[in-house]
Gaussian input, Z-matrix of N, CA and C with variables (Angstrom, degrees):
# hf/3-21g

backbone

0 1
 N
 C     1     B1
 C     2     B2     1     A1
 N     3     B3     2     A2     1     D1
 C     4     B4     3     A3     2     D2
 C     5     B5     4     A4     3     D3
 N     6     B6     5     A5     4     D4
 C     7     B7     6     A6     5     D5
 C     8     B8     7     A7     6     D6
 N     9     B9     8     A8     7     D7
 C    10    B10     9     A9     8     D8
 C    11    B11    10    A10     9     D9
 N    12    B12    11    A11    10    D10
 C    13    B13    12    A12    11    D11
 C    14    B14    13    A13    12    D12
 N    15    B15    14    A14    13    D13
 C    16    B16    15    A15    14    D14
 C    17    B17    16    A16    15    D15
 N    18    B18    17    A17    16    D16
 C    19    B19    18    A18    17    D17
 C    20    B20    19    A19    18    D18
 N    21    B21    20    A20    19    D19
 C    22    B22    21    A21    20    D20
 C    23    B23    22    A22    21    D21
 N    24    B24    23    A23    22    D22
 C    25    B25    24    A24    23    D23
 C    26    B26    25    A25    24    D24
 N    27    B27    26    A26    25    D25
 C    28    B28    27    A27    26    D26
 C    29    B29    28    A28    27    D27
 N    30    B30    29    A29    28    D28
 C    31    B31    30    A30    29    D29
 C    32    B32    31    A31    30    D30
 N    33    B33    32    A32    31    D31
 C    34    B34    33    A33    32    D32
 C    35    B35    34    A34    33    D33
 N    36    B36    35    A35    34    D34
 C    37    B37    36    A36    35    D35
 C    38    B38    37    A37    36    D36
 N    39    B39    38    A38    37    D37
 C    40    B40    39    A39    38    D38
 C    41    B41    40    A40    39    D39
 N    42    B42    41    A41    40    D40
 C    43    B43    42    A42    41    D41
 C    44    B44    43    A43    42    D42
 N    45    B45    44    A44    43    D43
 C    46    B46    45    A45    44    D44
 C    47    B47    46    A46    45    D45
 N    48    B48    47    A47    46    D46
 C    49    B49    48    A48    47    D47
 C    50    B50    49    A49    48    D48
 N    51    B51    50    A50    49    D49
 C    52    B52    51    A51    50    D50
 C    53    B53    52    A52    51    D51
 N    54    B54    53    A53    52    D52
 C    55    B55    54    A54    53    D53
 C    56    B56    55    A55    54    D54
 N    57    B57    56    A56    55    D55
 C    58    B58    57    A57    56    D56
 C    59    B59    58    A58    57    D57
 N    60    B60    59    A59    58    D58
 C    61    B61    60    A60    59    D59
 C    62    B62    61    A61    60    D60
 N    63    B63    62    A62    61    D61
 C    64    B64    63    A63    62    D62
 C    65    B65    64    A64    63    D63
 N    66    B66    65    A65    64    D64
 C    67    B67    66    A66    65    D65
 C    68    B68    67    A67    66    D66
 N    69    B69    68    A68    67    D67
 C    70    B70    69    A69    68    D68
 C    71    B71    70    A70    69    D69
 N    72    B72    71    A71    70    D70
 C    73    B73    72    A72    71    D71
 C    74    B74    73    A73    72    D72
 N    75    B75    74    A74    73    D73
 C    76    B76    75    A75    74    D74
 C    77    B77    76    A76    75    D75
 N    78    B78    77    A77    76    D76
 C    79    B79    78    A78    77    D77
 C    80    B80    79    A79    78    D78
 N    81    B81    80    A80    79    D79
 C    82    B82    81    A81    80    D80
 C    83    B83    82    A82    81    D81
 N    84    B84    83    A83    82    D82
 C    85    B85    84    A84    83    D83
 C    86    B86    85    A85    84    D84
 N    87    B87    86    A86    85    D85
 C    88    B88    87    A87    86    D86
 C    89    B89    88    A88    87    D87
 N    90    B90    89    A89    88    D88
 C    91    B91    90    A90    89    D89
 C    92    B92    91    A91    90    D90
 N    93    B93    92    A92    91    D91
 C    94    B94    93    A93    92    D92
 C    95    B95    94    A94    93    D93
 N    96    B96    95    A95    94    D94
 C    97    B97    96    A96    95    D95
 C    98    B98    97    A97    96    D96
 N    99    B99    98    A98    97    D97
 C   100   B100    99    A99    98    D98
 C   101   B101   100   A100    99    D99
 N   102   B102   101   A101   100   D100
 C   103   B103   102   A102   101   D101
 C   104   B104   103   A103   102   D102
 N   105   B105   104   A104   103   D103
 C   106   B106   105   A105   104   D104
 C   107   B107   106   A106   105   D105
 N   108   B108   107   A107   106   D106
 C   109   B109   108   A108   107   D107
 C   110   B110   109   A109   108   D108
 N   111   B111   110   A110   109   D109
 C   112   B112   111   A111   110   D110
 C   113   B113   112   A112   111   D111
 N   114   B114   113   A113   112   D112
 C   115   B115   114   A114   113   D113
 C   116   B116   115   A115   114   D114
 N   117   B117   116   A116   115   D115
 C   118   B118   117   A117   116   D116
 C   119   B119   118   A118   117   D117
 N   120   B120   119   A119   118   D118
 C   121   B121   120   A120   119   D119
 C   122   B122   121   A121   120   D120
 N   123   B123   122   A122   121   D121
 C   124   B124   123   A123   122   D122
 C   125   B125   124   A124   123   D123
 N   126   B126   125   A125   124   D124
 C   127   B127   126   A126   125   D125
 C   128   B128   127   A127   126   D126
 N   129   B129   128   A128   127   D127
 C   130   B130   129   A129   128   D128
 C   131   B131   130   A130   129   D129
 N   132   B132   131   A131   130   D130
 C   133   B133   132   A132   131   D131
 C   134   B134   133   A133   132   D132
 N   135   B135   134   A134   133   D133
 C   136   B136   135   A135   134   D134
 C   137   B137   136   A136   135   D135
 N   138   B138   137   A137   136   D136
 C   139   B139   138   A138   137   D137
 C   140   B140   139   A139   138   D138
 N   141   B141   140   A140   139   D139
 C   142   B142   141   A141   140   D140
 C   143   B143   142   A142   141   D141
 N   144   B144   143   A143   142   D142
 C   145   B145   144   A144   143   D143
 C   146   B146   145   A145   144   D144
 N   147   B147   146   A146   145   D145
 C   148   B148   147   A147   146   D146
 C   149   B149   148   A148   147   D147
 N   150   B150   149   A149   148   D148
 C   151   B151   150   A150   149   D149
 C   152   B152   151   A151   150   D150
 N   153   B153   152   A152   151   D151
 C   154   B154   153   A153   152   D152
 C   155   B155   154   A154   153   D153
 N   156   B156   155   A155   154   D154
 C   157   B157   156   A156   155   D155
 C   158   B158   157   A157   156   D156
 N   159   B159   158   A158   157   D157
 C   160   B160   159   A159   158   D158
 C   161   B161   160   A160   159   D159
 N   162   B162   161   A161   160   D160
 C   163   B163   162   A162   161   D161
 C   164   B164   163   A163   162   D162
 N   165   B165   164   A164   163   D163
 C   166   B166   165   A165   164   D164
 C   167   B167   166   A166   165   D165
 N   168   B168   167   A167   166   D166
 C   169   B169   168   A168   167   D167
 C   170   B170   169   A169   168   D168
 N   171   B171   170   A170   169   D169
 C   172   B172   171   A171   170   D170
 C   173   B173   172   A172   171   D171
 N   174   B174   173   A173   172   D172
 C   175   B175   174   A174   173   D173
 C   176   B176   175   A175   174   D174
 N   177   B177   176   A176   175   D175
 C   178   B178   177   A177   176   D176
 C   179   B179   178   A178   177   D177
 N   180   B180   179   A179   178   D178
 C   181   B181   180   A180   179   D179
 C   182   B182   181   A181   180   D180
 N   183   B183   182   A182   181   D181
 C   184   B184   183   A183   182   D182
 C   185   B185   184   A184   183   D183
 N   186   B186   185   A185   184   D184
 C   187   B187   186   A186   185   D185
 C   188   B188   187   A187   186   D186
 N   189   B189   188   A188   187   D187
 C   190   B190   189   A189   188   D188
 C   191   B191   190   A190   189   D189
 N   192   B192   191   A191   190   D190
 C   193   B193   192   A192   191   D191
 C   194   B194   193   A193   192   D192
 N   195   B195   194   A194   193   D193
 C   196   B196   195   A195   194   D194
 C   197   B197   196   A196   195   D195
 N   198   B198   197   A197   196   D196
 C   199   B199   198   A198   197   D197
 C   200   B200   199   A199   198   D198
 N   201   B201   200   A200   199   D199
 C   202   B202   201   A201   200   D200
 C   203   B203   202   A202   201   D201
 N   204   B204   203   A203   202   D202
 C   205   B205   204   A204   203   D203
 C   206   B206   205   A205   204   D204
 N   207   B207   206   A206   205   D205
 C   208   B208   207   A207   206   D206
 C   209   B209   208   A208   207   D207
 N   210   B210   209   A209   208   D208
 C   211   B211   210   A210   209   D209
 C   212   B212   211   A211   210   D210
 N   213   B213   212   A212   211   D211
 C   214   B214   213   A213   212   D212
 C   215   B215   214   A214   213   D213
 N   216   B216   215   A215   214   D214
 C   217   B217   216   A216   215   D215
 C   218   B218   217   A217   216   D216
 N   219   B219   218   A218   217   D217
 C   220   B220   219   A219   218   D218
 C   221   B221   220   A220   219   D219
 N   222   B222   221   A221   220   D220
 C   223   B223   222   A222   221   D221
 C   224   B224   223   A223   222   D222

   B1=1.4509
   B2=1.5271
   B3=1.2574
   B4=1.5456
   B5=1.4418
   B6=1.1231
   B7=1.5368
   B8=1.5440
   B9=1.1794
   B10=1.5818
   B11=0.8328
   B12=1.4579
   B13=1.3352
   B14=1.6058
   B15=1.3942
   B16=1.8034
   B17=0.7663
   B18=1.5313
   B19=1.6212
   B20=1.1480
   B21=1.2587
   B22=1.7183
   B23=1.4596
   B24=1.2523
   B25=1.6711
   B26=1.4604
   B27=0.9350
   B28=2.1414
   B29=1.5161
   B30=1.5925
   B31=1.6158
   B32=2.1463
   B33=1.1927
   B34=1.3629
   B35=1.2981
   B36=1.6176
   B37=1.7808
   B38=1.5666
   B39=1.0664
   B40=1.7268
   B41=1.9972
   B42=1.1602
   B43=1.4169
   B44=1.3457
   B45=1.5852
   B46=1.3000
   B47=1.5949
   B48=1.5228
   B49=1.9621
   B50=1.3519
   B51=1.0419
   B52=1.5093
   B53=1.3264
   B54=1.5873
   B55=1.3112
   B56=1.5306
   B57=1.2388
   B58=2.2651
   B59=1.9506
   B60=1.4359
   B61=1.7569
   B62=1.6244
   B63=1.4974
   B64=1.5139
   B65=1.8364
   B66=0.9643
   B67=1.8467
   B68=1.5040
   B69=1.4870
   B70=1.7894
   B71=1.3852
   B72=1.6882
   B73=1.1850
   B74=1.4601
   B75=1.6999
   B76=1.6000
   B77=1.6266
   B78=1.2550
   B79=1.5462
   B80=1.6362
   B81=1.2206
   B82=1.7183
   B83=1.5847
   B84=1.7477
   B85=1.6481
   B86=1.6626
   B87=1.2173
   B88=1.6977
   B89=1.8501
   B90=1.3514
   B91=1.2091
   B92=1.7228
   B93=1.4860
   B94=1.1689
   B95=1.2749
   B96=1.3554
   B97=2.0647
   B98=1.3046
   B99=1.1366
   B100=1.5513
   B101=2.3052
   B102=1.6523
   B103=0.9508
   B104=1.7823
   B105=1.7845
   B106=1.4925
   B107=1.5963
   B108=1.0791
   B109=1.7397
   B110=1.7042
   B111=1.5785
   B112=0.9966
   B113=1.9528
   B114=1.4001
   B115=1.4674
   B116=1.6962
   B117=1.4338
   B118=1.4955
   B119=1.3611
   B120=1.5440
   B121=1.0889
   B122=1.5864
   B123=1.4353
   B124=1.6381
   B125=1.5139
   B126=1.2752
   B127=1.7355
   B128=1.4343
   B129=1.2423
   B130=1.6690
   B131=1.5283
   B132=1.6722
   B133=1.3708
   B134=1.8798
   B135=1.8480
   B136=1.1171
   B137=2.1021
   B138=2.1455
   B139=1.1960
   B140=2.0005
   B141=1.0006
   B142=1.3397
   B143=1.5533
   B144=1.3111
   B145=1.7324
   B146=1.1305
   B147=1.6062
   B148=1.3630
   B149=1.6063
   B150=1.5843
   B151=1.6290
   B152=2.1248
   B153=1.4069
   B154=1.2213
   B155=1.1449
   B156=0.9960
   B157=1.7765
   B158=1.5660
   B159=1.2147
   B160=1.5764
   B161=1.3264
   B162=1.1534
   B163=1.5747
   B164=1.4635
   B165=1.4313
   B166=1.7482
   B167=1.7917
   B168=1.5532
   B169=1.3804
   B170=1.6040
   B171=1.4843
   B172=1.7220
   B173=1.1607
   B174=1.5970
   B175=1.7341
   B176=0.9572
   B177=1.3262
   B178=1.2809
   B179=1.4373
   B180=2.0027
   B181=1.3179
   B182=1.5839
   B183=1.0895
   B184=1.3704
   B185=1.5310
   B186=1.3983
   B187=1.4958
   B188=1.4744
   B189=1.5277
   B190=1.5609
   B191=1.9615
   B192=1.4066
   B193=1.1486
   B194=1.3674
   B195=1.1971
   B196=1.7668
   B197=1.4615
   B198=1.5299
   B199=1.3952
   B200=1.8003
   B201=1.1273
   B202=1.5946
   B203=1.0947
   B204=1.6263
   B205=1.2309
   B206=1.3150
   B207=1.3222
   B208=1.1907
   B209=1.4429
   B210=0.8628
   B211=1.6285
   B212=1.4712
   B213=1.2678
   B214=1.3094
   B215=1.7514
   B216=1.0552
   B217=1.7521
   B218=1.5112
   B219=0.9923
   B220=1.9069
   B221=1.1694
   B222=1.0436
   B223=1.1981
   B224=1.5759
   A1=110.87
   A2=115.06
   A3=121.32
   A4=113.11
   A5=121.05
   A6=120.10
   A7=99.29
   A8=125.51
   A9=123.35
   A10=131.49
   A11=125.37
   A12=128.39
   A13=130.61
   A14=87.94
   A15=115.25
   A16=156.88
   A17=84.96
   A18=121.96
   A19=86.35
   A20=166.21
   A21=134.72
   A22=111.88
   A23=122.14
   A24=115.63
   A25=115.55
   A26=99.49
   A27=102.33
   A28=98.26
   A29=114.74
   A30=98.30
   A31=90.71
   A32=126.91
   A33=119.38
   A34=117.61
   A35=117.57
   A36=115.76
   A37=98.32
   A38=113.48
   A39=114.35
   A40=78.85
   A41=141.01
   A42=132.32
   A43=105.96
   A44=103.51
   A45=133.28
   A46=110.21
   A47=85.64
   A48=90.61
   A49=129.52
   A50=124.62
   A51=149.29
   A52=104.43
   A53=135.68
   A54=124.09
   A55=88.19
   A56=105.28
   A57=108.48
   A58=70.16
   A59=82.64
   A60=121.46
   A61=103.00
   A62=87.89
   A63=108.87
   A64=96.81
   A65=121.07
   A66=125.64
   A67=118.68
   A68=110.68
   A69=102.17
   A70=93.11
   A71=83.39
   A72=123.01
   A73=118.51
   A74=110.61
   A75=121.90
   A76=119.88
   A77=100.83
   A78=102.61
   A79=126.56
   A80=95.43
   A81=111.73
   A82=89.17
   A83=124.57
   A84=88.55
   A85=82.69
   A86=100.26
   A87=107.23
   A88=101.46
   A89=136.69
   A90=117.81
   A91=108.10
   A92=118.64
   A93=134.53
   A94=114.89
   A95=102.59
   A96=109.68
   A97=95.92
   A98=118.79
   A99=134.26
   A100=95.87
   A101=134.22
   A102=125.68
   A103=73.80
   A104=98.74
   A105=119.68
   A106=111.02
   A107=128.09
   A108=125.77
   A109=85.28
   A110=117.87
   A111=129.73
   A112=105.43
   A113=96.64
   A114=104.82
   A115=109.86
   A116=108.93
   A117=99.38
   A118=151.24
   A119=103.46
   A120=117.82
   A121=131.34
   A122=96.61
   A123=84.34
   A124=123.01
   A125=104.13
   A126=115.48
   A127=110.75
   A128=105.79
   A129=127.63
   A130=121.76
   A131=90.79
   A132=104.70
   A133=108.69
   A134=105.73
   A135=129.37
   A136=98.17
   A137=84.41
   A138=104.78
   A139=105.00
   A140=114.60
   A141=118.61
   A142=108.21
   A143=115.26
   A144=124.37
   A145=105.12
   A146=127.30
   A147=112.87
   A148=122.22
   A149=114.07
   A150=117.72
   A151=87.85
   A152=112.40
   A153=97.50
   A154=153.59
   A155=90.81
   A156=122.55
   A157=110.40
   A158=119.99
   A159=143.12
   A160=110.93
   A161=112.17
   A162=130.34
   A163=100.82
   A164=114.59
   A165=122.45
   A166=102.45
   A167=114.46
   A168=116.02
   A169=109.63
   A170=114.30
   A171=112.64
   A172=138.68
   A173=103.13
   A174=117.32
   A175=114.42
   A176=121.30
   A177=129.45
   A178=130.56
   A179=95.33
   A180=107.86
   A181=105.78
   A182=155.12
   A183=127.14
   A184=116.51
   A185=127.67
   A186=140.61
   A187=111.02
   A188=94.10
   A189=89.35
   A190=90.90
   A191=117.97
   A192=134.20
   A193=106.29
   A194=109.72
   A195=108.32
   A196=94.75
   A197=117.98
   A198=114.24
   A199=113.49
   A200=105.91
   A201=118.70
   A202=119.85
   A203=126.21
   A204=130.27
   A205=104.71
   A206=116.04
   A207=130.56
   A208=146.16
   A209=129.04
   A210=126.10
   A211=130.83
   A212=136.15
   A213=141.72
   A214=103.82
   A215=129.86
   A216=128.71
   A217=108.22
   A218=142.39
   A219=125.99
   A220=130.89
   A221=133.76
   A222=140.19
   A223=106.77
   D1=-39.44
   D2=171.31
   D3=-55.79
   D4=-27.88
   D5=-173.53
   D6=-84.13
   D7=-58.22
   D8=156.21
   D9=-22.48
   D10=-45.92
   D11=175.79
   D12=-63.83
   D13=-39.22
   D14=161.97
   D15=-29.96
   D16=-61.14
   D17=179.75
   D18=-105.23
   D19=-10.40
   D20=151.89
   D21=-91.26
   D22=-5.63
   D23=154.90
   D24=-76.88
   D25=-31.16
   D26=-171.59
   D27=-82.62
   D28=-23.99
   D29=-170.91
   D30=-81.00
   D31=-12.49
   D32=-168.87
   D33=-100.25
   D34=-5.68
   D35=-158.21
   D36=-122.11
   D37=165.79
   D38=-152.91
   D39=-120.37
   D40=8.67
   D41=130.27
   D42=-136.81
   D43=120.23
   D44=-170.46
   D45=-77.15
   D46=-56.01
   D47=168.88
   D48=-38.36
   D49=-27.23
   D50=-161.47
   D51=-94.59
   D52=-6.30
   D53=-158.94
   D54=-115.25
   D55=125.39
   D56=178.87
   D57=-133.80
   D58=152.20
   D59=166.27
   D60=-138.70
   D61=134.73
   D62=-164.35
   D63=-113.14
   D64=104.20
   D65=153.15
   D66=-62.25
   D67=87.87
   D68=154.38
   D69=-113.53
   D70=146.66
   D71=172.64
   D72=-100.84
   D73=117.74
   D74=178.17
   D75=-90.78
   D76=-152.26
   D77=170.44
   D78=-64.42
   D79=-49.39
   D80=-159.49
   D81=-111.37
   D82=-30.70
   D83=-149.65
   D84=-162.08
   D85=176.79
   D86=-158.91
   D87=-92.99
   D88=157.71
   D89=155.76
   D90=-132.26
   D91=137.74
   D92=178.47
   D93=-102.10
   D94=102.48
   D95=-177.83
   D96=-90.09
   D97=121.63
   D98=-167.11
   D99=-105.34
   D100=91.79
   D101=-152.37
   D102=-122.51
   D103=133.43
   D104=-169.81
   D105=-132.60
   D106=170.87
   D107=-169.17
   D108=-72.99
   D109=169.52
   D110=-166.59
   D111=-77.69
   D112=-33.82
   D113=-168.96
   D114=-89.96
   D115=-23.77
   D116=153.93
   D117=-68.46
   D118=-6.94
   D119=177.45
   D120=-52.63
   D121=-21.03
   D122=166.18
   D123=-95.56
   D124=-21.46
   D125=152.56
   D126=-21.77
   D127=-73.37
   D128=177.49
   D129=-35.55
   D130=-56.32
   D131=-158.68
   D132=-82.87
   D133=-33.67
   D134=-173.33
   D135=51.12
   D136=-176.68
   D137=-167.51
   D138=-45.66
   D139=142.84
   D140=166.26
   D141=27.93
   D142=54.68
   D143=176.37
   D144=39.63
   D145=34.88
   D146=156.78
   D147=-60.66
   D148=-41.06
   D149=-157.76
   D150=-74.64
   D151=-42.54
   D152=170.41
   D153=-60.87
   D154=-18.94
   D155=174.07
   D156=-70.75
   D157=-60.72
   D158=128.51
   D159=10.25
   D160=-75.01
   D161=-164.83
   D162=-74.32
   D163=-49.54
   D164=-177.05
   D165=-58.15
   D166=-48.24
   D167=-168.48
   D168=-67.94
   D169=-40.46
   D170=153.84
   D171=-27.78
   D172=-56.10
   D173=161.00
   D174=-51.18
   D175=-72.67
   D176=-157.84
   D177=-47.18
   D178=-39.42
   D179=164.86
   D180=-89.25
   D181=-3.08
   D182=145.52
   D183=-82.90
   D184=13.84
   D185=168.35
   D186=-76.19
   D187=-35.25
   D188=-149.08
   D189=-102.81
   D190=2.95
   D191=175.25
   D192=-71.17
   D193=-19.03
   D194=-157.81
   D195=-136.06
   D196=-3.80
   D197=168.38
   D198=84.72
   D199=22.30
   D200=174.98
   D201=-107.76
   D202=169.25
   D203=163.20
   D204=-103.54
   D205=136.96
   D206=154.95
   D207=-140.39
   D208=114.81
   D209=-172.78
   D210=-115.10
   D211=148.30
   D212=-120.55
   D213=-126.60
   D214=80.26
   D215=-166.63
   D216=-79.10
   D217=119.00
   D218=148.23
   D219=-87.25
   D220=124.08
   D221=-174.36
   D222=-108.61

């Protein structure tokens, strides 16, 4: 899921280098802090958290492919 996350932030942010995803692991379910350059952030986030929303519904359905929880943080 971390590699997923990655590779659809780096294909959206105008510095790619800058995009790390962090995996902690909770009780029940995984969480992916997705941390991006300061000025890409709306790249990320897009109009009214559509592109984020986007990105969360990606996970989720390759989460639930493999029978996990997972959820999608931005920082």
């Amino acid at each position: 899921m971390q590699e997923l996350v990655t590779v659809l932030a780096k294909a959206l942010v105008e510095k790619p280098d800058a995009v790390t995803v962090e995996a902690v692991e909770e009780e029940d379910r995984t969480v992916l802090k997705l941390h991006v350059a300061q000025e890409d952030m709306g790249r990320v986030i897009g109009k009214q958290g559509r592109i984020a929303k986007a990105i969360r519904t990606i996970v989720k359905s390759a989460a639930t492919r493999e029978n996990k929880k997972v959820t999608v943080d931005i920082d």
